[in-house]
N, C-alpha and C positions, 0 to 999 in steps of 0.2 A: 562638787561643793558649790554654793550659793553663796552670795550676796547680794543686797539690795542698795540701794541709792534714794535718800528720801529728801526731804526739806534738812534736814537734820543732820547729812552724811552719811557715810558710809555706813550699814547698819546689815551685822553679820546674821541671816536669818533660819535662825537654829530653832533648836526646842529650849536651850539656855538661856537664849535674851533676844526675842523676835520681834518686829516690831508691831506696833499695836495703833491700830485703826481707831483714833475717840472724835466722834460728832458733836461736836459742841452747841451747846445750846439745848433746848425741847424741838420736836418737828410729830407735829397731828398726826395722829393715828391715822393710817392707810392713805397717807402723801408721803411724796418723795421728797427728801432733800439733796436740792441739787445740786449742791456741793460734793462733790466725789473726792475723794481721798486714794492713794497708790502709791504703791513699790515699786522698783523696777528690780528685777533679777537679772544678777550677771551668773554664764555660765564661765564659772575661774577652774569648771575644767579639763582634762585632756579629750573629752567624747562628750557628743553630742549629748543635749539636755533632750529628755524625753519624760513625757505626762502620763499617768497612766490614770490619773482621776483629776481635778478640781473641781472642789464642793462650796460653794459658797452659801451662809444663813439665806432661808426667806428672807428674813427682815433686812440683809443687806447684801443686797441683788450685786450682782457684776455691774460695772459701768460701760455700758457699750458703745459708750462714744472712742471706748480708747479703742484705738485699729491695732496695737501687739499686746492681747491679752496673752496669759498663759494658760495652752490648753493643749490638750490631746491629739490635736489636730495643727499644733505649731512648734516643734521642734526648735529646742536653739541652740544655734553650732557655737563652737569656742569661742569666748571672747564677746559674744551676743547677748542679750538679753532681752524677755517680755517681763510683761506689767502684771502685778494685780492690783486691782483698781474696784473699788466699791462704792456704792452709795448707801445710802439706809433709806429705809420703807419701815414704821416701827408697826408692830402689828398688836401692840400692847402700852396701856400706859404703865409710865416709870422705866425702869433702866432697861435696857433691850440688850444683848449681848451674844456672841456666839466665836467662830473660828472659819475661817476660810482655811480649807485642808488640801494640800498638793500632795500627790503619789507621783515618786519619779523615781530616776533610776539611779541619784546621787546617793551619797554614803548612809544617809539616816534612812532612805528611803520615804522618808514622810516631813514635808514641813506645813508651817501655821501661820499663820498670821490673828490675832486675839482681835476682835470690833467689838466696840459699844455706843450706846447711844443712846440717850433720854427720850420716851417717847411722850407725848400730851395727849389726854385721852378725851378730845372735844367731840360732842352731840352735833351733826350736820343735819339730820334728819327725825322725824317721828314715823312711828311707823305703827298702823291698827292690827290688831292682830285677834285674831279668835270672834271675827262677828261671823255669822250664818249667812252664806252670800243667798238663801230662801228660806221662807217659814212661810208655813200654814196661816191664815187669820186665826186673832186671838193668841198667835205664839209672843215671844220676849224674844228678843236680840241674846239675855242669857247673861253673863260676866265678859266682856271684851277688856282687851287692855292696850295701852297706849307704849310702847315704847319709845326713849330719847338715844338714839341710834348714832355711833359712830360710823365712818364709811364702808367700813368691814360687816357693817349688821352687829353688833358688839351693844348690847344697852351701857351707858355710862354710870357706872356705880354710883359714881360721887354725887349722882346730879337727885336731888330732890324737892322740886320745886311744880308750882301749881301748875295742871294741864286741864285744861278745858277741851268737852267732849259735846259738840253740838246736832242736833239730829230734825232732821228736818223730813215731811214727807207731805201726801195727799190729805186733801177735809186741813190746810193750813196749819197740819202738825210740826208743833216746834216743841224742843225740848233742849235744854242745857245744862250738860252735870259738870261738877268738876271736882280731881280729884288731888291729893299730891303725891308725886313718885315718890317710891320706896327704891331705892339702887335703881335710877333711872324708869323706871316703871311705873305706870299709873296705871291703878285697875278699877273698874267701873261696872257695879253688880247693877244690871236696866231689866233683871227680872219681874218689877213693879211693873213696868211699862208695858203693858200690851197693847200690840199692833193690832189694830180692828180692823182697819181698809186696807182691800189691794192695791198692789203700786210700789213704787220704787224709795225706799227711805237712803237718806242720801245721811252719813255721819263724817264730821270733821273735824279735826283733832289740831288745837293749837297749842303754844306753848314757848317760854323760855326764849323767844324772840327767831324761832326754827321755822320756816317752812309749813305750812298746812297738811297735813293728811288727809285724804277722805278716802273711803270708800261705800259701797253700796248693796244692799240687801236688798230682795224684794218680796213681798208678802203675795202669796200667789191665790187667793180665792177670795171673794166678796166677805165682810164683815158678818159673825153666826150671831 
């Protein structure tokens, strides 16, 4: 049989009334909040406590700073107890949720512990995606699109707002489109545009007060 020990007391940790891990506040999508939260389990009985799994969500990693986690590899005699101890990492915005799951050799054979936690779905980056890193003279770049990136790679749904798409090359070509994301996304049809000169076109992607993008194509034979 188990017990745990929280801010709270004594808190008997069954499948009937376990205790429950909540992260308060919002914490950005693919950061950590470093607030950790934890149980301590008492073993209240006659033989040794033993682990046969602990699973803990992605989204809310084990805390490793604690040195008596509960695990497979740490057995607790009578009277003893380890930790489970989490933090959250939200890999989604809005509520994030899951179970940290123990396989052991007490009466239920299985206990839980329930996490949640609000996650904020913020844009850190843009990101170009879909130019032709070579074309022929006379070719188009094509449709390229512009993503407003969470740190996960994740486009930000919510976000729709102006991105400016700038393109610069040889013979002082300049060009600047701009368009407005749709579910974080901005896409940019430059098959008007034909590239006449060889050389390297350099595209840069701003926006929403993020970081610049660029990348580069290069058109590979003299103007037909």
């Amino acid at each position: 049989l188990l017990e745990g020990t929280s801010q709270n007391g004594a808190i008997k940790l069954d499948r009937a009334d376990p205790p429950t891990f909540t992260f308060s506040g919002t914490t950005n999508v693919g950061t950590s909040n470093n607030a950790s939260q934890a149980v301590t389990l008492i073993n209240i009985g006659n033989q040794t406590l033993t682990f046969s799994y602990v699973s803990y969500p992605t989204n809310f990693p084990r805390y490793s700073g604690d040195a008596n986690l509960c695990s497979i590899t740490n057995p607790v005699s009578v009277s003893a107890g380890c930790d489970v101890a989490a933090t959250f990492y939200p890999t989604s915005g809005g509520t994030n949720s899951g179970n940290i799951v123990l396989g052991d050799n007490a009466g239920s054979g299985e206990q839980s512990v329930p996490v949640t936690g609000t996650g904020d779905d913020v844009a850190t980056q843009l990101v170009i995606a879909n130019l032709p890193p070579t074309l022929s003279s006379c070719g188009n770049a094509g449709t390229i699109t512009v993503s407003e990136e969470d740190p996960l790679g994740h486009a930000v749904a919510s976000l729709s707002n102006t991105v400016t798409l700038s393109a610069s090359g040889p013979g002082n070509y300049a060009q600047t489109y701009t368009a407005t994301a749709s579910a974080g996304v901005a896409t940019f049809n430059l098959s008007a545009a034909a590239l006449n000169t060889a050389g390297g076109y350099v595209y840069t992607a701003d926006g929403d007060g993020l970081p610049s993008a660029t990348d580069v194509e290069t058109v590979t034979t003299d103007s037909v």
